[in-house]
C-alpha positions in Angstrom: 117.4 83.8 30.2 114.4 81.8 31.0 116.6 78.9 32.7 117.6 82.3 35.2 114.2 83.3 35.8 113.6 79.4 37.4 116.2 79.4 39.0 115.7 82.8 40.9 111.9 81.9 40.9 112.8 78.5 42.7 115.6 80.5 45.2 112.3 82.8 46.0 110.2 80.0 46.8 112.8 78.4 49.0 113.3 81.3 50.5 109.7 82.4 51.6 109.2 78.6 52.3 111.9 78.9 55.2 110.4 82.0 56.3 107.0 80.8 56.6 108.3 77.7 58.7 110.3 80.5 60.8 107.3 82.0 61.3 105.0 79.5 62.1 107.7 78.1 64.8 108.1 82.0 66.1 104.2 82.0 66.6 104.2 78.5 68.4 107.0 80.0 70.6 105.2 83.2 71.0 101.9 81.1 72.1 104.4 79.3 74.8 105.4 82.0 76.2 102.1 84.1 76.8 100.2 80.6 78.5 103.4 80.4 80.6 103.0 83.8 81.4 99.3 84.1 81.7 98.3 80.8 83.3 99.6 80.5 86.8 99.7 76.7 86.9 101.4 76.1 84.0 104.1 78.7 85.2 104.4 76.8 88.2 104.7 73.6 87.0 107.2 75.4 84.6 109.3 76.7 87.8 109.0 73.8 89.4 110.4 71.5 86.3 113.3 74.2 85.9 114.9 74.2 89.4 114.1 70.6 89.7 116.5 67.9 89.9 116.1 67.6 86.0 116.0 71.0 85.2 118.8 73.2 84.1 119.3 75.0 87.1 119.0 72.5 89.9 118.3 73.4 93.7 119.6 72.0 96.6 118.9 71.8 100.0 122.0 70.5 101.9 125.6 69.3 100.7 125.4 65.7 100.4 123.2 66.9 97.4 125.5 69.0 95.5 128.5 66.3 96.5 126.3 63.8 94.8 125.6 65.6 91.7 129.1 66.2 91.1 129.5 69.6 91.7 133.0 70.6 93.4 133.0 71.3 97.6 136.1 71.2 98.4 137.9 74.3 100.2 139.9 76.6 97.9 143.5 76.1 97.7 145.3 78.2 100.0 148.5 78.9 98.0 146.7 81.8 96.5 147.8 83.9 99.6 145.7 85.9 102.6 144.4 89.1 101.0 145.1 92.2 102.9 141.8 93.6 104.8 140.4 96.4 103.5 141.5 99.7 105.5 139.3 100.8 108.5 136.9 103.8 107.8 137.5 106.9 109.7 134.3 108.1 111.7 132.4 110.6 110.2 132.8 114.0 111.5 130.5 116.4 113.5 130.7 119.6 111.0 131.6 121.4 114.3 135.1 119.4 114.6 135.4 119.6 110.6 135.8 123.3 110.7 137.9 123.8 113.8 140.1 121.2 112.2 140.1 123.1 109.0 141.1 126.1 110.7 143.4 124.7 112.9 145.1 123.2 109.4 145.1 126.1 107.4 147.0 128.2 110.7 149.5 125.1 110.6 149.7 124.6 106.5 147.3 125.9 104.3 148.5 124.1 101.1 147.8 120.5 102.5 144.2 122.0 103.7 142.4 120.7 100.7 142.9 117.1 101.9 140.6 118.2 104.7 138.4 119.3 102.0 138.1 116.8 100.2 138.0 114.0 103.0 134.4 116.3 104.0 130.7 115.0 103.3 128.9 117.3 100.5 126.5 118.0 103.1 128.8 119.6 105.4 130.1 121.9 102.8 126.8 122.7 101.7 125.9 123.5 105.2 128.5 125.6 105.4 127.7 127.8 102.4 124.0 128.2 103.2 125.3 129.9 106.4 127.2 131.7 104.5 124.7 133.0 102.2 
């Protein structure tokens, strides 16, 4: 019984031991972070180390730079396919035209008049029913 109470007791100590040294690295991050954030120099010289050649995240100004630094320029292969274009948008409609086309299409076939409907602005609805009222 004894021999289990040192060995938990030394588990505990290891335990809060690692914790204490997370703790003490999570402050020393913490303090990072707010000079960074606070002082404007060192958050330029931050910025400027970060985008720099060295940093991470690298900018560059023409394309014998990112040829040089390995990074892929060729043209994309053209056996993918051309891509259809996107279809044309119709021009929006005066709510004057709207509703003499709506008439005229419920005279002609009222059961296909909701495609008018629904091809309508909100707006011109809601004009519509404010008249109305």
């Amino acid at each position: 019984m004894l021999d289990s109470a040192v060995a938990w007791g030394s588990k505990a100590q290891e335990t809060l031991q690692r914790y204490a040294n997370f703790s003490v690295a999570e402050h020393q991050e913490n303090l990072a972070y707010n000079e960074i954030l606070t002082n404007p120099d060192v958050l330029s010289d931050y910025t400027l180390k970060f985008f720099g050649p060295e940093g991470p995240y690298p900018v560059y100004e023409d394309e014998s730079q990112l040829e040089t630094r390995g990074y892929p320029t060729s043209p994309i292969n053209a056996a993918l396919g051309q891509f259809p274009a996107p279809p044309a948008a119709t021009a929006p409609q005066q709510p004057e035209n709207f509703w003499g086309s709506f008439k005229q299409q419920m005279d002609v076939d009222p059961a296909q008049a909701w495609r008018l409907l629904n091809q309508a602005q909100p707006q011109v609805v809601a004009n519509k029913l404010f008249v109305m009222e």
